[in-house]
Wavefront OBJ file of the C-alpha trace (Angstrom):
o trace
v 5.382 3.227 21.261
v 4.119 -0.112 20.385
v 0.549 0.887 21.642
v 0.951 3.737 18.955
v 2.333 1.630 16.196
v -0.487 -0.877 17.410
v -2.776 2.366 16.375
v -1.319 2.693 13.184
v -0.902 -0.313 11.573
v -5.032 -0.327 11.868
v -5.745 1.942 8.919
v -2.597 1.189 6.834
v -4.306 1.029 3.630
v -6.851 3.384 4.213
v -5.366 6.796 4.714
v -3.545 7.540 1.651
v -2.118 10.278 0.661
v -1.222 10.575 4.016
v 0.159 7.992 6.044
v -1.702 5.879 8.641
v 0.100 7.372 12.314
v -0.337 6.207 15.622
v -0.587 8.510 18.902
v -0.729 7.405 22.543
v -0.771 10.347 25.112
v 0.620 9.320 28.754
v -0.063 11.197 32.038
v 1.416 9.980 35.422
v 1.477 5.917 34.024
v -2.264 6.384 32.434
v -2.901 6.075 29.274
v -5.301 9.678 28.716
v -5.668 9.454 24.801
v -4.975 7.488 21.962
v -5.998 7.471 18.406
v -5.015 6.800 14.656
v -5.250 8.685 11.481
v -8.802 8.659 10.466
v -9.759 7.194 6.887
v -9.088 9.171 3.906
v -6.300 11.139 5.918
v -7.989 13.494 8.144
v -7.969 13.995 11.273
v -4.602 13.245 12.041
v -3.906 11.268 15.300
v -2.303 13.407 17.367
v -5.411 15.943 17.073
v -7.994 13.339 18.184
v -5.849 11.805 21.373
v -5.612 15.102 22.321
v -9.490 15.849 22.322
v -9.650 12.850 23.704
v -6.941 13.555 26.908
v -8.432 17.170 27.350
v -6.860 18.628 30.385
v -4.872 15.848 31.024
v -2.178 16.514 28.164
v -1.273 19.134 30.176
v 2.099 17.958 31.256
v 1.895 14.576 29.791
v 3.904 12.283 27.247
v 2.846 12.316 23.326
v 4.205 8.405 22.020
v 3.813 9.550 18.076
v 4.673 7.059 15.276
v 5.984 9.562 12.975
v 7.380 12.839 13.302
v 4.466 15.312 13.487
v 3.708 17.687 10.912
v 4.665 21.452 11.118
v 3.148 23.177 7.749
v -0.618 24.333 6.928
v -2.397 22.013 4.666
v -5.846 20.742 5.299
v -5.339 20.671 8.979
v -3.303 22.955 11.011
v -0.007 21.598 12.318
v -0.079 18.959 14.565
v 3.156 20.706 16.176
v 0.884 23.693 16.916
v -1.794 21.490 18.463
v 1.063 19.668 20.666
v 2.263 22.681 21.872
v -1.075 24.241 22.590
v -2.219 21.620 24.441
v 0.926 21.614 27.235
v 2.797 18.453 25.590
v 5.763 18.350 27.957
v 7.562 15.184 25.906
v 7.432 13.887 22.369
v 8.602 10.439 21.974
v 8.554 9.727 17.853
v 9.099 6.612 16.418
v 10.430 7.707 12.880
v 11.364 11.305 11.370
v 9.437 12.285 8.237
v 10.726 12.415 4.950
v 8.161 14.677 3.591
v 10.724 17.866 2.623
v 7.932 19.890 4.204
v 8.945 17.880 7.493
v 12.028 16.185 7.519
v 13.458 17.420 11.052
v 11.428 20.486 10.731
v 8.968 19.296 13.371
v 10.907 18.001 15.670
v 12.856 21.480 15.821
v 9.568 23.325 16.395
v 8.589 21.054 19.153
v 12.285 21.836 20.380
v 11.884 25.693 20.202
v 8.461 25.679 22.365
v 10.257 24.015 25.058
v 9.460 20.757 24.640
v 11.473 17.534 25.401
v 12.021 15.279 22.061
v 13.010 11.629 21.562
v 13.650 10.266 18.167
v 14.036 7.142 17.274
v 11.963 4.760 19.210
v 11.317 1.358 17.695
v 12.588 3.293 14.511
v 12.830 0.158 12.230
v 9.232 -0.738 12.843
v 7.733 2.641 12.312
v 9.551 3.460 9.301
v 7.947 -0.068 8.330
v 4.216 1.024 8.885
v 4.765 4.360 7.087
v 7.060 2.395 4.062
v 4.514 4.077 1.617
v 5.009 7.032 2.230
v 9.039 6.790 2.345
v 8.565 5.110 -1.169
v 6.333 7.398 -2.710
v 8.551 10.390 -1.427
v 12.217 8.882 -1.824
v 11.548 6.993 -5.478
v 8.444 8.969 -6.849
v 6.368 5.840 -6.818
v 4.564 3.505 -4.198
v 5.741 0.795 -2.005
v 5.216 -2.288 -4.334
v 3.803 -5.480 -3.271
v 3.880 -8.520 -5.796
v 0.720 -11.099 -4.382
v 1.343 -14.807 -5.870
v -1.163 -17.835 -5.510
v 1.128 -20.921 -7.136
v 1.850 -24.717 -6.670
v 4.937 -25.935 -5.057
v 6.560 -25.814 -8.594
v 5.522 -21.982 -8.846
v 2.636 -22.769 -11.487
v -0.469 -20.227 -10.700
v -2.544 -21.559 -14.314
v -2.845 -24.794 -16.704
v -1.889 -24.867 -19.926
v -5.749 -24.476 -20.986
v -5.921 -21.218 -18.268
v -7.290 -22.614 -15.559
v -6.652 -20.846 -12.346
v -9.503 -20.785 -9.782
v -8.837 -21.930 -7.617
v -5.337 -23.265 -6.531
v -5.040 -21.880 -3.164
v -7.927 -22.792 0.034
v -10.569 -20.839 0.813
v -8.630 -19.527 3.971
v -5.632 -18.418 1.836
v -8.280 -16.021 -0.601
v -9.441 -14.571 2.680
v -6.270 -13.887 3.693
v -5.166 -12.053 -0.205
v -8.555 -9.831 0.881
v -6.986 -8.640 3.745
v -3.689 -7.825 1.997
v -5.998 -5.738 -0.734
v -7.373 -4.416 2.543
v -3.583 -2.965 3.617
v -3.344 -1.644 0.323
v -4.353 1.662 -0.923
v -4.549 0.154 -3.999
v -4.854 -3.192 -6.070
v -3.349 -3.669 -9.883
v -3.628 -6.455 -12.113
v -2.667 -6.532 -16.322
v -5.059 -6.317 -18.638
v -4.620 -10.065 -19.462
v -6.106 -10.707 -15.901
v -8.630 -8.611 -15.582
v -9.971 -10.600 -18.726
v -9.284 -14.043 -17.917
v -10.641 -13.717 -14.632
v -12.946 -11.150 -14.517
v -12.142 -9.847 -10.818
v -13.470 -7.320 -8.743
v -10.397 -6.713 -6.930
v -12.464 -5.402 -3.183
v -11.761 -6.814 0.198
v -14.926 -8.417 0.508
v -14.346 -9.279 4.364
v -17.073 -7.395 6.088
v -15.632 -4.585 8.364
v -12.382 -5.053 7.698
v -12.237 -1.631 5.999
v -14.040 1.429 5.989
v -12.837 2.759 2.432
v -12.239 0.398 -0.638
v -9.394 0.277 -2.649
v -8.824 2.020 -5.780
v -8.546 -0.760 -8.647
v -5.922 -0.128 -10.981
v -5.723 -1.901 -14.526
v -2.965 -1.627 -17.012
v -4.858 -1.426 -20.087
v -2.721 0.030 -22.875
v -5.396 -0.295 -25.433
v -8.366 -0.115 -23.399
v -9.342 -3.789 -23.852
v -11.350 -3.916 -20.633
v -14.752 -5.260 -21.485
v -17.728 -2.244 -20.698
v -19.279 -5.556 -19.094
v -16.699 -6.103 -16.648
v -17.271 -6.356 -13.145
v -14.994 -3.867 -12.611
v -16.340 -1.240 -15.123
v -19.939 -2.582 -13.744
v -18.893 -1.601 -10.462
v -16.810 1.413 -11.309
v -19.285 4.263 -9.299
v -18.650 2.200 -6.227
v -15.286 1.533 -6.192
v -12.901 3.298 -7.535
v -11.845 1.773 -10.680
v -8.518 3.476 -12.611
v -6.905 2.253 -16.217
v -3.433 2.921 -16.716
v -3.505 3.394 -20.291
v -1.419 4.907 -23.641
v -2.451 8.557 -24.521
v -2.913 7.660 -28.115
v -5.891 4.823 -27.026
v -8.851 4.530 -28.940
v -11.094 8.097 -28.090
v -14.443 6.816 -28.709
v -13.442 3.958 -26.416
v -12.157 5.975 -23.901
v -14.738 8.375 -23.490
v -17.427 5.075 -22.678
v -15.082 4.228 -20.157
v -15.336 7.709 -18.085
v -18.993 7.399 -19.027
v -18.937 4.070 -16.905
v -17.304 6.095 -14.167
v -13.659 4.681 -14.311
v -10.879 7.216 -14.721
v -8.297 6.947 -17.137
v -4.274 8.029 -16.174
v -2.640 8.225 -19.535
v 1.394 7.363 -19.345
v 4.154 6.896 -22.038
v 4.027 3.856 -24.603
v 6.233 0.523 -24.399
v 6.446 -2.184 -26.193
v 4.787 -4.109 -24.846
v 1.923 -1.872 -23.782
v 2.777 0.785 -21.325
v 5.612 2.230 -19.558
v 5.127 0.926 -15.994
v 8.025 2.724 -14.362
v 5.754 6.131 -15.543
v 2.861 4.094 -14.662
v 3.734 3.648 -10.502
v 5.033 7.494 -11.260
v 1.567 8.416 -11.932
v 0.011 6.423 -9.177
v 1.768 8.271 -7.019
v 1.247 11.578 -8.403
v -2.679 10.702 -7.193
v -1.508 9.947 -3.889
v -1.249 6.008 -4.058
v 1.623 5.067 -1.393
v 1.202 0.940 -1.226
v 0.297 -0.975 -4.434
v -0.525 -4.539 -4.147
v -0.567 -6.275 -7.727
v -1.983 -9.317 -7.965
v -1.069 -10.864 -11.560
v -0.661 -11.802 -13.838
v 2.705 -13.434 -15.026
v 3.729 -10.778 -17.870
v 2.962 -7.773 -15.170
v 4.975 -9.294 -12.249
v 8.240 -10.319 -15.050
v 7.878 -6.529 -16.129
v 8.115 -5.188 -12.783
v 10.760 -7.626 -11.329
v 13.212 -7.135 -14.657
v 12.701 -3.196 -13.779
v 13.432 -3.810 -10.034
v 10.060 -2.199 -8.957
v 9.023 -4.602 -6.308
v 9.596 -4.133 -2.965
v 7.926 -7.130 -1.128
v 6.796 -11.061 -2.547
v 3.148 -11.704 -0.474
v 3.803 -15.901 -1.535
v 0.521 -18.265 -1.067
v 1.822 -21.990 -1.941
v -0.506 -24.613 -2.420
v 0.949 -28.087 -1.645
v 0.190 -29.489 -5.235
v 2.527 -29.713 -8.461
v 1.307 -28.641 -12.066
v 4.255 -29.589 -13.913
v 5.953 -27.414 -16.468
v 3.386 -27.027 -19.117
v 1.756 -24.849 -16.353
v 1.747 -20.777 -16.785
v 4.581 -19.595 -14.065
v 4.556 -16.755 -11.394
v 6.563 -14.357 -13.744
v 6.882 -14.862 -17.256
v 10.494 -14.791 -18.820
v 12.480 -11.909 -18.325
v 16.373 -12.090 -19.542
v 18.284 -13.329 -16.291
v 21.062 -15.042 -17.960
v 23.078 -15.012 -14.971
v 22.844 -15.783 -11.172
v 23.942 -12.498 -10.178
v 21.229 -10.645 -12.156
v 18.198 -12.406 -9.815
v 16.161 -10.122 -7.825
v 16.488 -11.617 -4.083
v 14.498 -11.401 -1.092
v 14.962 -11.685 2.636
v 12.103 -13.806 4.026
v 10.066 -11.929 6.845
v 6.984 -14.490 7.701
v 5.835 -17.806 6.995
v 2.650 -19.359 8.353
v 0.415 -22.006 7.277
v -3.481 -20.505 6.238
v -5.669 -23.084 5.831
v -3.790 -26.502 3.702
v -1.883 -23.764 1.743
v 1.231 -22.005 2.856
v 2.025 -18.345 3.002
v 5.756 -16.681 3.151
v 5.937 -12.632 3.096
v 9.437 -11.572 1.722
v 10.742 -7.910 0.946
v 13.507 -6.621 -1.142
v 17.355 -7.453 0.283
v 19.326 -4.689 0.635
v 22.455 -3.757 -2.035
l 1 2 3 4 5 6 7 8 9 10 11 12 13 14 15 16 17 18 19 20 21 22 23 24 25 26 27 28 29 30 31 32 33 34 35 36 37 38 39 40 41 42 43 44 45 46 47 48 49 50 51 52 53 54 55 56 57 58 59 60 61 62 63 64 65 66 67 68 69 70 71 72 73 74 75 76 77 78 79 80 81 82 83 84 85 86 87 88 89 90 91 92 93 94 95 96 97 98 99 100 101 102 103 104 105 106 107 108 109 110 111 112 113 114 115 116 117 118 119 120 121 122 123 124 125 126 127 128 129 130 131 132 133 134 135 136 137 138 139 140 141 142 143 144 145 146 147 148 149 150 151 152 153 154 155 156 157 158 159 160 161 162 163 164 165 166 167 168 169 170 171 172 173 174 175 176 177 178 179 180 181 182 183 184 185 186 187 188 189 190 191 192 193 194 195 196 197 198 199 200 201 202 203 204 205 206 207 208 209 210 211 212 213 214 215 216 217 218 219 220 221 222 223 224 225 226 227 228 229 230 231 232 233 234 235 236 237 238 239 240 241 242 243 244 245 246 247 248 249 250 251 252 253 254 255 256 257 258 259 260 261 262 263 264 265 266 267 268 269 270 271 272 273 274 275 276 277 278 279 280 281 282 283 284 285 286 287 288 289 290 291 292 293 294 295 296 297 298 299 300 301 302 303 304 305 306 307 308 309 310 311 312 313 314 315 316 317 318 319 320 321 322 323 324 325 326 327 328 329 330 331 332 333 334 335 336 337 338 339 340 341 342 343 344 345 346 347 348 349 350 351 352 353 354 355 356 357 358 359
């Protein structure tokens, strides 16, 4: 099973709508086939380890991260393929919540006469597939918040100055995290300031890019943009009001970038209706990467679900722009807390990986 979720943890990022699965096939101690989701979602792993064992599965062990599928979508069942092949044993790592799943599999597996194990390193493969438990349990994705601050949790002067605070190793290491993400966000406020292009620009590293997200209420994004510029080769998206400016809107989806109209706010947009919407287009891990307004709007509403921390060991001083802006915490009870998971030095900078403490 860790082989598998070794496998799977490969194309997290990369296989949304579906999630990324691992599948190792065992026959008499040998490892016969072994294989991942491909990108975009299709194949699914168990198919491919099986064309890879051939005869072999005849007899032998499945290891499967998650609990294989049992309906007709795109692909035929992967229960049907199990069972066609001569699966004798079906160790799974997690069940899946899908309602088209959910136990379903496992009993089909069950009625063909074949042995079933649940539960195997359950805590770590319900971890690789936490998008998809998100998206299907809360209607939205699994939520990472990426910070680049001082020590004293500054990420921009007072003039707006932010490039660069962390090390050159730490911004390689935020490219792979946009790499592990189906998709990258950043406010409107960011995407001008900066002018990103929000890709993983680490060659290799991933064989589909990201979609960019932008919460743009009024469509402010400059038709110069790198990310409008480079809309037909990445996919760029604008969360955005449905009353927004038409002419405006219209040169935008000339550009190539696709606007997702959600409720108003004030300010801007709903963002709870936002992550809704995201998900409706199949978006199961969101990394956003700034700035301070859009991470204090998503911690007051409780929407984040991990803190990816890079610390660089320098102080601004107060009169510097923090992580999150102001948000109403008047009392100690009412923070949003973390349990650290990771912390590792990257370069001169630190980096600390936390996600959401239980109730």
């Amino acid at each position: 099973m860790r082989a598998a979720l070794a496998l799977a943890r490969r194309h997290v990022g990369e296989t949304w709508p579906n999630p990324s699965v691992g599948c190792v096939i065992v026959k008499d101690g040998r490892v016969v086939g072994r294989a991942t989701t491909a990108p975009s979602g299709r194949p699914h792993a168990e198919p491919q380890a099986l064309a890879m064992a051939g005869e072999q599965a005849r007899g032998a062990t499945a290891y499967v991260t998650l609990e294989p599928c049992c309906f007709h979508g795109r692909t035929p069942p992967c229960t049907e393929a199990l069972i066609a092949a001569g699966i004798a044993r079906v160790v799974i790592g997690a069940r899946d919540p899908d309602p088209r799943v959910n136990g379903a599999g496992l009993e089909r597996l069950r009625e063909a006469g074949i042995e079933v194990v649940l539960g195997v390193l359950a805590g770590e493969a319900e971890a690789v597939a936490a998008g998809l438990y998100t998206r299907i349990r809360l209607g939205r994705p699994y939520v990472t918040l990426k910070l680049a601050s001082t020590l004293d949790g500054r990420i921009a002067t007072h003039a707006g100055e932010s490039q660069w605070i962390t090390g050159a190793d730490a911004r390689r290491a935020a490219h792979a995290l946009r790499g592990r993400n189906d998709a990258v966000l950043v406010g409107i406020g960011t995407a001008r300031a900066d002018n990103p292009a929000l890709t993983c620009r680490i060659p290799g590293f991933k064989a589909t890019p990201s979609v960019r997200v932008v919460a743009d209420s009024h469509l402010r994004l400059s038709l110069t943009s790198e990310l409008v510029a480079s809309a037909h080769d990445a996919p760029t998206w604008i969360l955005t009001r449905a009353d927004a400016d038409a002419a405006r809107a219209e040169a935008l989806r000339q550009a190539g970038v696709t606007l997702l109209p959600v409720a108003a706010a004030t300010p801007g947009i709903d963002l709870v209706e936002g992550l809704q919407t995201l998900a409706e287009q199949g978006i199961t891990r969101l990394l956003v990467e700034g700035g301070a307004g859009i991470a204090a709007a998503l911690l007051h509403a409780d929407l984040v679900d991990a803190v990816a921390w890079f610390h660089a060991p320098a102080v601004m001083g107060g009169d510097g722009l923090p992580a999150a802006a102001s948000f109403g915490t008047a009392h100690l009870a009412d923070l949003r807390r973390f349990r650290r998971t990771a912390m590792r030095p990257v370069g001169e900078d630190m980096f600390s990986e936390y996600v959401r403490r239980a109730a």
